[in-house]
N, C-alpha and C positions, 0 to 999 in steps of 0.2 A: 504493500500500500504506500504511495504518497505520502498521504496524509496519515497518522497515526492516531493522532488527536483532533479532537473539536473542542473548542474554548465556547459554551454557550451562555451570554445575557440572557438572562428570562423575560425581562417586561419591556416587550418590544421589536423583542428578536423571538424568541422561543414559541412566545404564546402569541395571538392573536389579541383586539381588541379586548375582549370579551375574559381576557387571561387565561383564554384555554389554549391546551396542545390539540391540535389540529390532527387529524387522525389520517389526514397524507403525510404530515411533519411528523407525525410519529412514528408512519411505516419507515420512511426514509431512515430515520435515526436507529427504528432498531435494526435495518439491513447493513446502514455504517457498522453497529456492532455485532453483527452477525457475520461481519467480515473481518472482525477481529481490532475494530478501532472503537477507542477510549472515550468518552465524553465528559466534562469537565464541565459542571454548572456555574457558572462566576459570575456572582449576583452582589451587589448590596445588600440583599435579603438577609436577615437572621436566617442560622439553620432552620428553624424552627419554619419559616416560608419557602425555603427551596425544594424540602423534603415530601412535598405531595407529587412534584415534579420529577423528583428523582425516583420514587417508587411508581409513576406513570411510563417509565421508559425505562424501568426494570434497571437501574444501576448498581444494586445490592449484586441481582447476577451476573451482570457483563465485568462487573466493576471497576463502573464510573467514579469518580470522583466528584465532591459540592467544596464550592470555594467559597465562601458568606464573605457576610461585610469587608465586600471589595477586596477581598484577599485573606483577612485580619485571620479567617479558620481555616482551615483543612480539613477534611475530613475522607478516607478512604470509605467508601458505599458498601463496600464486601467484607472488611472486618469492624466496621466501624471504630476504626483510630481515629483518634485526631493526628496528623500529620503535624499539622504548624499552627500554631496559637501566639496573639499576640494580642494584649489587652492594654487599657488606659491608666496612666497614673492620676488616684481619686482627684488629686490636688487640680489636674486640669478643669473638671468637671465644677469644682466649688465656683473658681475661676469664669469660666464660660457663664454660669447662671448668670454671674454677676456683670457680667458685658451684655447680656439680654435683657438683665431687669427692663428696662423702659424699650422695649421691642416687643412687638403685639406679634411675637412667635411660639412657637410651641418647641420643647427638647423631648427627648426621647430618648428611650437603651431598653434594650429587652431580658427577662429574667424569663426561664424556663417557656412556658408558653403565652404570659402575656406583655403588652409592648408597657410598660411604665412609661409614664408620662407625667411631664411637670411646666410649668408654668405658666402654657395658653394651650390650650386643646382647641384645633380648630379645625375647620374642612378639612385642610392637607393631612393632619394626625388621622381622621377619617379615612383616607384614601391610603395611608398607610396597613392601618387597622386592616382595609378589604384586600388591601394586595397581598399580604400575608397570613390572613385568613387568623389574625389573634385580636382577642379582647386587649380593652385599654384600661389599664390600672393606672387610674390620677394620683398621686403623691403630691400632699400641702409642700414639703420641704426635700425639694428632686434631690439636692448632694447628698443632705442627711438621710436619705432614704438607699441610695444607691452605694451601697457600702460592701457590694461584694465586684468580683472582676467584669467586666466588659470590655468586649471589642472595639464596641463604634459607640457612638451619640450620632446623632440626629436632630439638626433643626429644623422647622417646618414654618414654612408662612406665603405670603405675599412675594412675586419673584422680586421686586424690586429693594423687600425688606434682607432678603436672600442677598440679592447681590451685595447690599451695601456691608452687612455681617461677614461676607465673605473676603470683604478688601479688610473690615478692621480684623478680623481674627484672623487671615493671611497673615498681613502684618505683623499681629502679637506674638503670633504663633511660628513664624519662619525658623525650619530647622529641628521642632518641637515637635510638631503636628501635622497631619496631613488634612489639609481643608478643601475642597472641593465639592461642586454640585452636580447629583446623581439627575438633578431634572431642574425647572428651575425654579422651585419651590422648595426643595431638598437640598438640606447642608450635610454632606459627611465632614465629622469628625472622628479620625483614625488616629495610630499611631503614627508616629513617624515612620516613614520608608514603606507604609503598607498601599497596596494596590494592584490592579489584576494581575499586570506583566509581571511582574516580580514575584507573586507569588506564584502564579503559573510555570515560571523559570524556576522555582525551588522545587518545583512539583516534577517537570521533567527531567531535572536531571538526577531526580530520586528515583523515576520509572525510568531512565532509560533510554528515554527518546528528544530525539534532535531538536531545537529549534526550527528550521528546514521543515519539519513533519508535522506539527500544530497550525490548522487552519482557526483564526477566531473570528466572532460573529457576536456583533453589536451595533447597537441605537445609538448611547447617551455619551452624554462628557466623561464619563469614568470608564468606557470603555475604549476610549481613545492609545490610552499605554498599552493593551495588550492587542487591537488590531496593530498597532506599527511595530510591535515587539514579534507578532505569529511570521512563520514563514507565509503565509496566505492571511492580509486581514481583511474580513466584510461588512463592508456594513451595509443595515439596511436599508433600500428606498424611502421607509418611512424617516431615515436619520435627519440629523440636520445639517445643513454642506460641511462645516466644523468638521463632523465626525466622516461625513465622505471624501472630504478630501485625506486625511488620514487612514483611508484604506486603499489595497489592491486593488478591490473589485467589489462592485455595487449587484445586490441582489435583489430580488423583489421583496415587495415588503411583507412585513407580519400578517396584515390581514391576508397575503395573498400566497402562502405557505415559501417565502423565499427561503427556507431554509431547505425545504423539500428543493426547490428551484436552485441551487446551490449543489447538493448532491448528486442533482440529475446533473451538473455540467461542468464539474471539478473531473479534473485528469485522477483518476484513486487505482488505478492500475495493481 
């Protein structure tokens, strides 16, 4: 094979409008691993949201691998290990509430299976809630509440309140943190150094397989590192030129099964 790996976005790229796996996009995928290639879920998503998607394309048995918050997990499908983990220091977190106070946004971290939430809950915390399929637990006092390890935080709001929280906590934060927006309502904050490409590259040359041999496939601004980083990057029709000019090859979009469309007309020899 070519390709070895598939690097897949879920919202956007994977599923359709609707957040569903399309059932030509699913035959496609499981004939990729039927042919003996890998797929690699690399979502934003908490585990806790990529995992109805992983058990829909049978990953546990081909074994796929789930990449969560932007990198920050690992996790192997067929033994369930965590590979790679990398969590926030609390101090940031006290930190961040305090540069939001007077920001009509919402934060966010997820524990087990519901998303904790603290300081404005508002439509985008909503639209989080249904993309991930978990309940919202409000906390009066987010730092004081969130006193065990986390991957990511999440801001949510207004794009324009988004962007402007993005330049000051860019700033604050250069070197520290990884700040970036997964849409432009959605603030990830990671660790430092974490994000698709890189944890993708930790991931392949723990399996084995080339740079050269991972084709990936994405929408948003946070999948931009690991289309330019795959030997093949795609992005979707639906993307935004941003994210098309930083791929190889443009495919059709989500609602129109472009990953199927992608399959049907990759060299996989």
């Amino acid at each position: 094979m070519k390709y070895k790996v598939m690097a897949l976005d879920i919202d956007g790229t994977l599923t359709n409008s609707q957040k569903v796996i399309t059932e030509k996009t699913r035959k496609a995928l499981f004939d990729f691993q039927e042919q003996g290639g890998k797929i690699i879920l690399a979502s934003g998503r908490p585990t806790q949201g990529i995992m109805p998607h992983a058990k829909t394309l049978h990953l546990d048995e081909y074994g796929g691998y789930i990449l969560a918050y932007n990198g920050g997990c690992v996790i192997d499908c067929r033994t369930k290990d965590i590979l790679f983990r990398d969590t926030l220091e609390h101090e940031y977190i006290s930190e961040i509430c305090s540069v939001i106070e007077n920001y009509p946004v919402g934060i966010n971290t997820y524990e087990e299976d519901k998303i904790v939430a603290g300081h404005d809950i508002n439509r985008y915390t909503e639209i989080e809630s249904r993309i991930n399929g978990m309940a919202i637990k409000y906390v009066e006092d987010f730092p004081k509440y969130v006193d065990f390890e986390v991957n990511k935080c999440l801001l949510q709001g207004e794009p324009e309140q988004i962007l402007e929280l993005e330049g000051i906590l860019s700033e604050k934060y250069q070197n520290r943190l990884g700040i970036f927006k997964s849409e432009p309502y959605f603030l990830e904050i990671v660790p430092q150094g974490i994000d698709k490409a890189k944890s993708i590259d930790r991931l392949l040359k723990q399996i084995g397989v080339k740079t050269e041999e991972c084709v990936a496939c994405g929408d948003g601004f946070n999948d931009i590192s690991m289309l330019q980083y795959a030997g093949l990057g795609v992005a979707m029709d639906n993307a935004s030129d941003t994210v098309k000019q930083a791929a190889d090859f443009i495919t059709l979009s989500n609602d129109s099964d472009g990953i199927a469309h992608l399959l049907e007309n990759i060299e996989n020899d």
